[in-house]
ROGU-404262 format. One record per residue (C-alpha): y negated, z negated, x negated. Coordinates in steps of 0.05 Angstrom, whole numbers, plus 32768, in hexadecimal, padded with zeros to 4 digits. Layout:
+------+------+------+
:   c2 :   c3 :   c1 :
+------+------+------+
:    Y :    Z :    X :
...
+------+------+------+
This chain:
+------+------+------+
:   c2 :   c3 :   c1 :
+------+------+------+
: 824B : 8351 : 81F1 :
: 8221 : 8322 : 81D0 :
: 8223 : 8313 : 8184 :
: 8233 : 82C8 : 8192 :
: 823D : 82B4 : 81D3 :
: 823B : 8268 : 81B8 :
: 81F1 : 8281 : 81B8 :
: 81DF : 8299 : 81FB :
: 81A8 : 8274 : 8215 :
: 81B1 : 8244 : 8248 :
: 81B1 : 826D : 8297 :
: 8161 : 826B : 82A5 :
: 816A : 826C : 82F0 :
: 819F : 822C : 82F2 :
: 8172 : 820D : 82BB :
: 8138 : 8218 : 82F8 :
: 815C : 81FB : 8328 :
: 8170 : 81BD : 8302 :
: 812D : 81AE : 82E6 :
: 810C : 81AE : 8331 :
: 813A : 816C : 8339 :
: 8129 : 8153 : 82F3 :
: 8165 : 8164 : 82D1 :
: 8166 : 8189 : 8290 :
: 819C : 81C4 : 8281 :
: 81AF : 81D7 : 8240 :
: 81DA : 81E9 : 8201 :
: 81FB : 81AE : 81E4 :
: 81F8 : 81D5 : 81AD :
: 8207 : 81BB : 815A :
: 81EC : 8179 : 8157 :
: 8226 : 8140 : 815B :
: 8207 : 810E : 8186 :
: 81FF : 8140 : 81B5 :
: 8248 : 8154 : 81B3 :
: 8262 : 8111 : 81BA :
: 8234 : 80FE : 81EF :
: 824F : 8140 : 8215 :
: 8299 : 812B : 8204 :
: 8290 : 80E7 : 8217 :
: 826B : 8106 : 8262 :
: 82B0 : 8132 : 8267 :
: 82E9 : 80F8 : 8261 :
: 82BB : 80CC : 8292 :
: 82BA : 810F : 82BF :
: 8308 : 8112 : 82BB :
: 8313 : 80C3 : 82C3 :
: 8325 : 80C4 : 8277 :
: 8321 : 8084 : 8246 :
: 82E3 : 8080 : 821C :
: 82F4 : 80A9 : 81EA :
: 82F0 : 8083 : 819E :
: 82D4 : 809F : 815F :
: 8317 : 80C6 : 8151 :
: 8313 : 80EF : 8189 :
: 82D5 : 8104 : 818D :
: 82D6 : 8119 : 8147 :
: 8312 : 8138 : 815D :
: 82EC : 815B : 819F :
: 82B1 : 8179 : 816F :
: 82E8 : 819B : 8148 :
: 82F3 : 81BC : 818A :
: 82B5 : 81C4 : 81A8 :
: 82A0 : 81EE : 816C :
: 82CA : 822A : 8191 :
: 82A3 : 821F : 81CE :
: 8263 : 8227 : 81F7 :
: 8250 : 81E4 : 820E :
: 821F : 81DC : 824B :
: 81FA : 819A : 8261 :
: 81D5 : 8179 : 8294 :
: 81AB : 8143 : 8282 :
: 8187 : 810C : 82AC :
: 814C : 80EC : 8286 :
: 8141 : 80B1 : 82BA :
: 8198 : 809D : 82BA :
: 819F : 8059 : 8298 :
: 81C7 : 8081 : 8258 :
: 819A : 80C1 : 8259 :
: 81C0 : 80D6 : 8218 :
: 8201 : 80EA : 823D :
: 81FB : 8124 : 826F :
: 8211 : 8121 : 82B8 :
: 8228 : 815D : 82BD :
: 8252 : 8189 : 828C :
: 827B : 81CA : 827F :
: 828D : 81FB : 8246 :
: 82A2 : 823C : 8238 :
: 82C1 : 8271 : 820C :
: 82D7 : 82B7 : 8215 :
: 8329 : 82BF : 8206 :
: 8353 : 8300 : 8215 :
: 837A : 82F8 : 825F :
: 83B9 : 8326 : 825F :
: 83B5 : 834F : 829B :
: 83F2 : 8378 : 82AF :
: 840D : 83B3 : 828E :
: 8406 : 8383 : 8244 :
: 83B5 : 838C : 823D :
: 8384 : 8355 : 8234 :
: 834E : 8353 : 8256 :
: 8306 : 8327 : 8240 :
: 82F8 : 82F3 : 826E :
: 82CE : 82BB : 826C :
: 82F0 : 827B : 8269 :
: 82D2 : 823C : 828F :
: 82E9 : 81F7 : 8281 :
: 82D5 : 81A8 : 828A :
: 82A3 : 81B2 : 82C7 :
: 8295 : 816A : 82D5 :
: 825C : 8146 : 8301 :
: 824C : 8100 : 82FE :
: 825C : 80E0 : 833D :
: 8216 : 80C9 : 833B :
: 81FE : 810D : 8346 :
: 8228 : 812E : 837E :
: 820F : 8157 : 83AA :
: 81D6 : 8171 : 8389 :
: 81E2 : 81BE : 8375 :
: 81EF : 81AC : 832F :
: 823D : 81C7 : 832E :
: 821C : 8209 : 8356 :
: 81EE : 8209 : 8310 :
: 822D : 81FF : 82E8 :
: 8259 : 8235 : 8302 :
: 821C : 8269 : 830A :
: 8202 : 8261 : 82D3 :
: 8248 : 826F : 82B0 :
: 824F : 82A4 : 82D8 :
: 820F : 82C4 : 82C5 :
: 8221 : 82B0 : 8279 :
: 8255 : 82E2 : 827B :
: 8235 : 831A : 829F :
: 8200 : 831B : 825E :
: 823D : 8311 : 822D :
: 8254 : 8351 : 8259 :
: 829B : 832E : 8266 :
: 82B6 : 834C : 829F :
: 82DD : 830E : 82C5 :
: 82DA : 82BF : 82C0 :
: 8315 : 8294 : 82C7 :
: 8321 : 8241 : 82C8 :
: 835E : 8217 : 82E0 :
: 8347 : 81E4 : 8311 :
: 834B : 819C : 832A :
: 8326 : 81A5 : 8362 :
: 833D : 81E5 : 838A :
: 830C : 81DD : 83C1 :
: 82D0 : 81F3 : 8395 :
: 82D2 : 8231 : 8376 :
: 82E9 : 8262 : 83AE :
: 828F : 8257 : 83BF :
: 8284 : 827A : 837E :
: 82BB : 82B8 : 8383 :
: 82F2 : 8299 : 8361 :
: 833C : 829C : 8382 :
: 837A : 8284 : 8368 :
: 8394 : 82C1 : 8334 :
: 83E2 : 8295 : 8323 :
: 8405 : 825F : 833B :
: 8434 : 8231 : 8319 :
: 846E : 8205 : 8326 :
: 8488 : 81BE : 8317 :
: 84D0 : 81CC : 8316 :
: 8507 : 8189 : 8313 :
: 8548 : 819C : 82FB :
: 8583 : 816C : 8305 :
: 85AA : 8176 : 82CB :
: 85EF : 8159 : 82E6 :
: 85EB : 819C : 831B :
: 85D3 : 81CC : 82E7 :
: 860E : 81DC : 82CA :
: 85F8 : 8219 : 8295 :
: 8611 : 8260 : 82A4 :
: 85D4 : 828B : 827F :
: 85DB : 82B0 : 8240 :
: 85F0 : 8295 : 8206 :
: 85C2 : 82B0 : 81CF :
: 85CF : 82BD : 8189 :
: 8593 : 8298 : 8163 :
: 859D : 8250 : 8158 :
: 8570 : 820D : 817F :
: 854F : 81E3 : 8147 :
: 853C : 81A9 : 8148 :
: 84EE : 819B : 811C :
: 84B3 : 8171 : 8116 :
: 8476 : 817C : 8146 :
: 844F : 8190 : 8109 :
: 8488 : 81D2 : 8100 :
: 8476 : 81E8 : 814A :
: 8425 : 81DD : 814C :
: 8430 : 8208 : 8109 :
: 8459 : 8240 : 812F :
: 8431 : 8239 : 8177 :
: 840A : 826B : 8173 :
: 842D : 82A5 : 8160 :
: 8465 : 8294 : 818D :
: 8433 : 828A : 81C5 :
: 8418 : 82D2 : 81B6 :
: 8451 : 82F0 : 81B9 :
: 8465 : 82D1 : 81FD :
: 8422 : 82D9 : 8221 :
: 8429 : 82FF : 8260 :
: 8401 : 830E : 8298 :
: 83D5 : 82D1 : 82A7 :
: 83DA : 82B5 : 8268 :
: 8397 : 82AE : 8232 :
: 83A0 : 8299 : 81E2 :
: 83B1 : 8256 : 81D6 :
: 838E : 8238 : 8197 :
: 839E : 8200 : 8161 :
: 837A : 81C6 : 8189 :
: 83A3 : 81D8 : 81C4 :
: 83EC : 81D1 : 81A3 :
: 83CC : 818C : 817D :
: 83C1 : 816A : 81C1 :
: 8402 : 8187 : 81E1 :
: 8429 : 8171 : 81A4 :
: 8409 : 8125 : 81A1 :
: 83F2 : 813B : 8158 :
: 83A5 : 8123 : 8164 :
: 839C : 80E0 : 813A :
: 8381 : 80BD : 8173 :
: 83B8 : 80CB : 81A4 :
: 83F0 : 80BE : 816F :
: 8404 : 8073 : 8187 :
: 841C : 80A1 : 81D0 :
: 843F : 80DC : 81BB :
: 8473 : 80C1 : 817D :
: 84A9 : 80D3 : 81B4 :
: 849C : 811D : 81C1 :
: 84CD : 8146 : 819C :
: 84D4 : 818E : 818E :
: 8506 : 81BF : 8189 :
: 84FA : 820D : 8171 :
: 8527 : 824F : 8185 :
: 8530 : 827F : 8140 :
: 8553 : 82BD : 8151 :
: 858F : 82DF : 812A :
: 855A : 82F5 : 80EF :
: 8549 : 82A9 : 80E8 :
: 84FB : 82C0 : 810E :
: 84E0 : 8283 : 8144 :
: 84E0 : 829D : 8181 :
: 84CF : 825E : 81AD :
: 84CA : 821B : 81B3 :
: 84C8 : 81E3 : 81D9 :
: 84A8 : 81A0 : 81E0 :
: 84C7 : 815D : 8206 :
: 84C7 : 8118 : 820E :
: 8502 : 80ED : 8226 :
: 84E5 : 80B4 : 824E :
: 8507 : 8076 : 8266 :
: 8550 : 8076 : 8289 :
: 853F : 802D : 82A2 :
: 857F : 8008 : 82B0 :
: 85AD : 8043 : 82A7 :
: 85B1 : 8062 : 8267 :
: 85CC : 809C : 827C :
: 8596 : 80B8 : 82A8 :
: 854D : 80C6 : 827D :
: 852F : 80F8 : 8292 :
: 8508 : 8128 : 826A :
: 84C7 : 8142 : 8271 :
: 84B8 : 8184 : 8250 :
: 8477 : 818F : 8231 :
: 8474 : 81DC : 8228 :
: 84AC : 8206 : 8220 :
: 8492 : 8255 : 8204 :
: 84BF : 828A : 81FB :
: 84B0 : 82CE : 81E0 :
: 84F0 : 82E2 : 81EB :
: 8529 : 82E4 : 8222 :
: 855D : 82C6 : 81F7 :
: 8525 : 828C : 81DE :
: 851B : 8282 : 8221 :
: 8564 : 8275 : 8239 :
: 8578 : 824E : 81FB :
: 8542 : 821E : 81FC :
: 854D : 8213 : 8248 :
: 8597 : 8209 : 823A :
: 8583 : 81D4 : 8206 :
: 8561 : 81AC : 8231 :
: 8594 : 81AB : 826D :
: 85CE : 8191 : 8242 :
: 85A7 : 8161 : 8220 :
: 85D5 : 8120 : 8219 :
: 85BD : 80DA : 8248 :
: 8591 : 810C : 8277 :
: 8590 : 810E : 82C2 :
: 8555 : 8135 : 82C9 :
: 852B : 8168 : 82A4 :
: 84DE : 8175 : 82C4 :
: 84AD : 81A9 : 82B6 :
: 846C : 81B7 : 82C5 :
: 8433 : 81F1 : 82C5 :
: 847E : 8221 : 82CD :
: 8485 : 8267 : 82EE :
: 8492 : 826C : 8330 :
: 84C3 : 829B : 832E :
: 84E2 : 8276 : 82EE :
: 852F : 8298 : 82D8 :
: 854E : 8255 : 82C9 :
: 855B : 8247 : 830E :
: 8591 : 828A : 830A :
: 85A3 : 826C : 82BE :
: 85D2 : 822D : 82E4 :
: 8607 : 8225 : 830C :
: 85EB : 8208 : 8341 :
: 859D : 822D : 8357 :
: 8596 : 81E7 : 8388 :
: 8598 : 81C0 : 8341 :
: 8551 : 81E0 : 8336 :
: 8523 : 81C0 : 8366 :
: 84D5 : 81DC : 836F :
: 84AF : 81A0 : 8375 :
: 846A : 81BA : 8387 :
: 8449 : 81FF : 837C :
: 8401 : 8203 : 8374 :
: 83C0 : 822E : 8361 :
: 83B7 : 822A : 8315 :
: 838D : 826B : 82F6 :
: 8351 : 8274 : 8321 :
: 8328 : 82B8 : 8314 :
: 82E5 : 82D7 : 8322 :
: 82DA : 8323 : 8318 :
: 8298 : 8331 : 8302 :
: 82A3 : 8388 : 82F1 :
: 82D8 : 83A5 : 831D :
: 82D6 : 83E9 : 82F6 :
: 82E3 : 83BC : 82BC :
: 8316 : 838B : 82E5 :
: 8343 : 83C1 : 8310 :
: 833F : 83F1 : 82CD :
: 8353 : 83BF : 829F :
: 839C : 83AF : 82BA :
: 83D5 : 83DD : 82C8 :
: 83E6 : 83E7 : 8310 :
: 8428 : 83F4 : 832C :
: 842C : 8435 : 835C :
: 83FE : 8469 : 8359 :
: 83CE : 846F : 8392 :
: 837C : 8471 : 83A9 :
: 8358 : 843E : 83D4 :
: 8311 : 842B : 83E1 :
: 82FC : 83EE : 83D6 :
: 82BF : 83CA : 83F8 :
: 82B9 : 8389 : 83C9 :
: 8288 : 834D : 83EF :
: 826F : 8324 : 83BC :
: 8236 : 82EE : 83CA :
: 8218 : 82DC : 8388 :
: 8213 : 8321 : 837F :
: 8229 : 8333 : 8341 :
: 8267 : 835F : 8350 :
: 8267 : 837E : 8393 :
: 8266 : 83C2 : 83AC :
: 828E : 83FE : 83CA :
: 82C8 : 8413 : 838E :
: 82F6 : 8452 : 8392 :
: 8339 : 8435 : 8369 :
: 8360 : 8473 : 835A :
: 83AF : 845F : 8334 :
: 83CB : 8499 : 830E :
: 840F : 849F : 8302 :
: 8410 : 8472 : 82CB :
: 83F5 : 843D : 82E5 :
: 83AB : 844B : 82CC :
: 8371 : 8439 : 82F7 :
: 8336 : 845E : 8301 :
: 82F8 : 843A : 8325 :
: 82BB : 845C : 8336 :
: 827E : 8443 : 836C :
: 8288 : 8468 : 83AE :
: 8262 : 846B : 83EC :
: 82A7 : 8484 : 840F :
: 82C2 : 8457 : 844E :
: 82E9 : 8422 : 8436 :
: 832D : 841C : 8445 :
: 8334 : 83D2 : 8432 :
: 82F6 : 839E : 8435 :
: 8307 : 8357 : 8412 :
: 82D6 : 831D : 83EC :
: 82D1 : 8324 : 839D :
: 82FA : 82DF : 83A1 :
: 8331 : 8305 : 83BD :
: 833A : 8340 : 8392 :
: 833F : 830E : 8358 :
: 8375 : 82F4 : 8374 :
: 8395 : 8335 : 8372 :
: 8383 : 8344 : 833B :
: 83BF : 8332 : 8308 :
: 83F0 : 833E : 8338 :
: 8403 : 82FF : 8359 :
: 83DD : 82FC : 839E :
: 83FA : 8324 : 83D1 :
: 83C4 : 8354 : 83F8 :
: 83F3 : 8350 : 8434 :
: 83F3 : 8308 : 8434 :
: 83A2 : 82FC : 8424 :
: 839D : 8335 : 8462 :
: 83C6 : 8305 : 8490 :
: 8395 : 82CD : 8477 :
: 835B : 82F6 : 8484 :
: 8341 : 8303 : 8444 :
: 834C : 834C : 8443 :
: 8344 : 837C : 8476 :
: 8357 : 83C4 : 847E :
: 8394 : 83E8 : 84A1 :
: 83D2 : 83D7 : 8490 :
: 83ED : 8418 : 846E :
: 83AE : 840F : 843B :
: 83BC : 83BF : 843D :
: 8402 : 83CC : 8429 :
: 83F3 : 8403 : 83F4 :
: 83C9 : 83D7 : 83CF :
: 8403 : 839F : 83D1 :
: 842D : 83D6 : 83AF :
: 83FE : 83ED : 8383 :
: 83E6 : 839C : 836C :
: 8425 : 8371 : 8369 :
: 8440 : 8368 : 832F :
: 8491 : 835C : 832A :
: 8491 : 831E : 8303 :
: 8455 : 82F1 : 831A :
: 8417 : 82E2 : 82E6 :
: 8423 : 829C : 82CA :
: 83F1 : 8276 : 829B :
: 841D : 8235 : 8279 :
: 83E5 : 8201 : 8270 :
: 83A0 : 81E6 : 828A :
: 8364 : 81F5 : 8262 :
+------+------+------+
C-alpha cells in the first residue's frame, strides 16, 4: 500500500492519452484555487448552483480526505476550471461474515458536456482503476447516476436499494415494543453520535461514513442553513441510557388538509433490532401524517412485517446503487465469508486486464475461502463485472446464468448460488 495515496502520481498512460488531444491530467492537489476551480467543475457536472464562498470553503474541508483528479483544457474560454473531474479515497467495505475489506472508493466523475465523446471518462475510470492496483487495494466501488457506463470498465451492480412509501392510516403498528426510550434532540446531538452509531450498524455493503457526510445530511453546513431549519431528529437510547440509533426527517407541506403531511426520512441507522423497530414505530404514528417515504432502504426492509397491514408498505422503485470492480480475486473471494462449503473453478474474463485468470475457490467448513491460480477446466466461466456482483452476496449466479453472464452447468451454477448468497441482502444507506 502506498504511504499516501493522496500522493500517487497522476496514471501516466491516461495522462498520454489526454495530452495527444491537448488536455492536461493531473492532481488538483493543495493549492486552493485549484480546489475551488475543481469544486466549482463538479456542481456544474451535477447541474448544481454555483457554489458561493461558503461552500467551497466548506468543499476544501472535504477534499483534504481525498484524491482529486483533473482534466484541463488550455484553449476553453475559463481554462482555470477543468472539464473533466473525479476523486478518490480508500474506505473499509464490509463484506459478509463482519470483515472489511479495502476498496478503492470513486466519486464525482463528471465531463463537461463540451467534451463528450472523447475517451476522457475511459482516462478517468482507468486511470482510478490503475491508482488502486499501485495502492495494492484489491476492489473499487462508486454509486452511480449513469448506470449505462461502468459495466465497459468491469463494474456490476454489488446492492440495490429501495424507495419504500408507507401509508400510515394502513400501518397500524404490531412490532416489538422495545424497552429504551425515542428522544427527541437537536441535529448537532446526532452529527455528534453518527458515527459510532453508523459503525456499529454497518453491514455488508456498507463503507464508514465521516463528519462531512452527517453535516450535509443533517443541513448543518452554513451555506445550506436557510433549507434545512425543518429537518428534525430523534435518537433511540437503550435500557442503559446508550444511543443506539437515530433518525432524521422533515415534515413537508399537508396543502389544504392539515391532516395529511407527509414525511420524508432523511436516514434512519440502527445498530440494533430494538433501535430499529422503535424508531420505525415513531415515525408511523407521528400525529397530522398520511405518509412516511424513504429512500436509499433495504430491499428486503422488516418494517413491512412490523404493521398490520404489509399492502400499507408500498416499494416504489428498486434500483442498482453499490457498483463494484474486483481487481485481486484471491484477495476478493478470500476476503468475505461464504455460506456452504464447496470447490469450483473459476475462469474470470476481464478486458482491461488487470484481474483475470483461471481461480480454484475452495470453502471450508467455516466458511473460509481458499483461492489459488489453476490451469484445471473450469466449471463456471463469467466477466470480472459479474463476479463483483456476486461478490457481497446480493446477485444471484442463477439469475446472471439466465442473463447470460455466467456459464457453466447447472449443478456448479447452483452450488455457487449456495455457496454466494447471502440471507439478508448487502445494503449501502447513502450516495457518495
Amino acid at each position: 500500500m502506498h504511504a499516501d495515496f493522496r500522493s500517487l502520481p497522476a496514471d501516466p498512460a491516461s495522462a498520454a492519452a489526454l495530452a495527444d488531444q491537448g488536455l492536461r491530467y493531473e492532481l488538483v492537489g493543495d493549492d486552493e484555487g485549484r480546489q475551488d476551480a475543481f469544486s466549482q467543475a463538479v456542481a456544474r457536472g451535477f447541474h448544481g448552483g454555483a457554489p458561493d464562498e461558503q461552500a467551497l470553503v466548506e468543499m476544501r474541508e472535504s477534499s483534504r480526505e481525498r484524491r482529486a483528479i483533473g482534466v484541463w483544457d488550455d484553449s476553453a474560454a475559463e481554462p482555470l476550471i477543468p472539464i473533466a473531474t473525479v476523486d478518490s479515497w480508500p474506505t473499509p467495505l464490509r463484506v459478509p461474515g463482519g470483515r472489511d475489506l479495502e476498496a478503492w472508493a470513486i466519486s464525482v466523475v463528471t465531463v463537461a458536456p463540451t467534451h463528450r465523446r472523447r475517451g476522457i471518462a475511459r482516462g478517468l475510470l482507468e486511470g482510478e482503476l490503475r491508482a488502486a492496483v499501485a495502492n495494492g487495494t484489491p476492489l473499487a466501488i462508486l454509486t452511480v447516476s449513469e448506470s449505462t457506463i461502468y459495466g465497459r470498465y468491469g463494474f456490476g451492480p454489488a446492492t440495490w436499494s429501495a424507495e419504500l412509501a408507507i401509508d400510515t392510516k394502513r400501518a397500524r403498528w404490531v412490532g416489538p415494543t422495545p424497552a429504551g426510550r425515542v428522544q427527541l434532540v437537536s441535529r448537532e446531538a446526532i452529527r455528534d453520535a453518527a458515527l459510532g452509531i453508523e459503525e456499529r450498524a454497518r453491514a455488508a455493503g456498507g463503507i464508514p461514513t465521516w463528519r462531512g457526510h452527517w453535516d450535509r445530511q443533517l443541513g448543518l453546513r452554513r451555506s445550506e442553513a436557510s433549507k434545512s431549519a425543518d429537518i428534525r431528529a430523534v435518537r433511540y437510547d437503550d435500557e442503559a441510557g446508550e444511543p443506539r440509533g437515530f433518525a432524521a426527517y422533515r415534515v413537508k407541506d399537508a396543502g389544504a388538509d392539515f391532516t395529511r403531511h407527509p414525511v420524508e426520512v432523511i436516514d434512519l441507522v440502527a445498530a440494533t433490532a430494538d433501535a430499529y423497530a422503535a424508531l420505525w414505530r415513531y415515525l408511523l404514528e407521528l400525529d397530522l401524517v398520511h405518509e412516511v417515504v424513504a429512500h436509499q432502504r433495504s430491499v428486503d426492509e422488516p418494517v413491512t412485517w412490523m404493521v398490520s397491514d404489509a399492502r400499507a408498505v408500498r416499494t416504489r422503485s428498486v434500483t442498482d446503487h453499490l457498483w463494484a470492480r474486483i481487481l485481486d480475486v484471491p484477495r476478493c473471494l478470500e476476503g468475505r465469508t461464504w455460506q456452504r462449503s464447496g470447490r469450483l473453478v473459476l475462469d474470470v474474463a476481464d478486458n482491461l486486464d488487470l484481474a483475470g485468470g483461471r481461480f480454484a475457490l475452495e470453502v471450508d467448513e467455516a466458511g473460509a475461502a481458499r483461492v489459488t491460480a489453476t490451469d484445471e477446466a473450469p466449471d463456471l466461466t463469467l466477466g470480472v463485472a459479474a463476479l463483483s456482483s456476486a461478490l457481497l452476496g446480493g446477485a444471484s449466479p442463477i439469475a446472471l446464468a439466465a442473463a447470460g453472464r455466467l456459464e457453466g452447468d447447472a449443478a456448479a451454477v447452483e452450488r455457487l448460488h449456495g455457496m454466494a448468497v447471502t440471507p439478508v441482502p448487502p445494503c449501502l444507506g447513502f450516495w457518495f
